[in-house]
N, C-alpha and C positions, 0 to 999 in steps of 0.2 A: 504494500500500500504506500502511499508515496500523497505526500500531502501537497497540492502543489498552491497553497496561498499560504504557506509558511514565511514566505517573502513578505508577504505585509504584516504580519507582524512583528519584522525586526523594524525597530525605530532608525530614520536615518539618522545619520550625525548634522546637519546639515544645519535645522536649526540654531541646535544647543551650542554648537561652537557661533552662529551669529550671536548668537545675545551674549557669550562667552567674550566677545571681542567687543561690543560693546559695553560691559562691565568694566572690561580695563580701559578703554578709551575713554567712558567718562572719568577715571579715576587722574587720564591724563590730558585731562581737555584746558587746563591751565600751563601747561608748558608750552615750551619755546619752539619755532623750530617745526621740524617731519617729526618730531616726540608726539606729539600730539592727533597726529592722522595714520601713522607706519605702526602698526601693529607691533614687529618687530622691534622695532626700536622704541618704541612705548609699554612694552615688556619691560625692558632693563631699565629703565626710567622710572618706572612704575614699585618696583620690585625696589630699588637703591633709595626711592621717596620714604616707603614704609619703612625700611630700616633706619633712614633717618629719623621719620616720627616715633619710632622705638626709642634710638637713644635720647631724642627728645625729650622724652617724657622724663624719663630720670634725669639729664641735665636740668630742667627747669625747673625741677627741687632742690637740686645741688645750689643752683642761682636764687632760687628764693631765701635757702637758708643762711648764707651769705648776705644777702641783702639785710634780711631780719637778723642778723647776727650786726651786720655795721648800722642798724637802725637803732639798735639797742644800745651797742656803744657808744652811738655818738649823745645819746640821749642821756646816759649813763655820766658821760664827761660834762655833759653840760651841767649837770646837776655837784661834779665835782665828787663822782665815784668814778670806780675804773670797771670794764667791767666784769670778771671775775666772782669779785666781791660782791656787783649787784648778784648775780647769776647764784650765787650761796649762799644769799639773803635768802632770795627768791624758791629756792628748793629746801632754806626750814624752815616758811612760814606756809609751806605750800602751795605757792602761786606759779610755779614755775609752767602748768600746765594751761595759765592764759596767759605765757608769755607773748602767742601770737597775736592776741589783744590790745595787750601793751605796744605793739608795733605797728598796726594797724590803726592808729588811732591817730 
């Protein structure tokens, strides 16, 4: 027996790679350049973006806390402490956990 509409039940590829290639082209429709319309070359563009927004994420806490670290300093000196000494105040009276507060203010 020999089924011969087995063919239409395999799905073609056909679709699934169009919408496949439009998911990464919008992902690169802000770059420069054939990045932005060359599939191929909006691969590797695409793919080196996201890495970047990976380490992104962790530098931009590395930079925040930096920030909130010289905010608190400088605020520290102007009060005519250094800041260490605030920073051991602040962890035995308890407050160290709305230090972010303190800087944001």
């Amino acid at each position: 027996m020999v089924f011969l509409t087995l063919s239409r039940w395999i799905r073609s590829r056909g679709p699934d790679r169009y919408w496949k290639v439009q998911e990464l082209l919008k992902h690169a429709r802000h770059f420069r350049g054939r990045k932005n319309r060359c599939y191929s070359l909006a691969v590797r563009a695409v793919r080196r973006a996201f890495v970047y927004a990976t380490k992104g994420r962790k530098l931009k806490k590395r930079n925040m806390r930096t920030l909130w670290i010289t905010r608190i300093a400088a605020a520290s000196r102007e009060h005519g402490m250094k800041y260490p000494v605030l920073m051991s105040n602040l962890t035995k009276v308890d407050l160290f956990k709305y230090s972010n507060s303190i800087v944001n203010r």
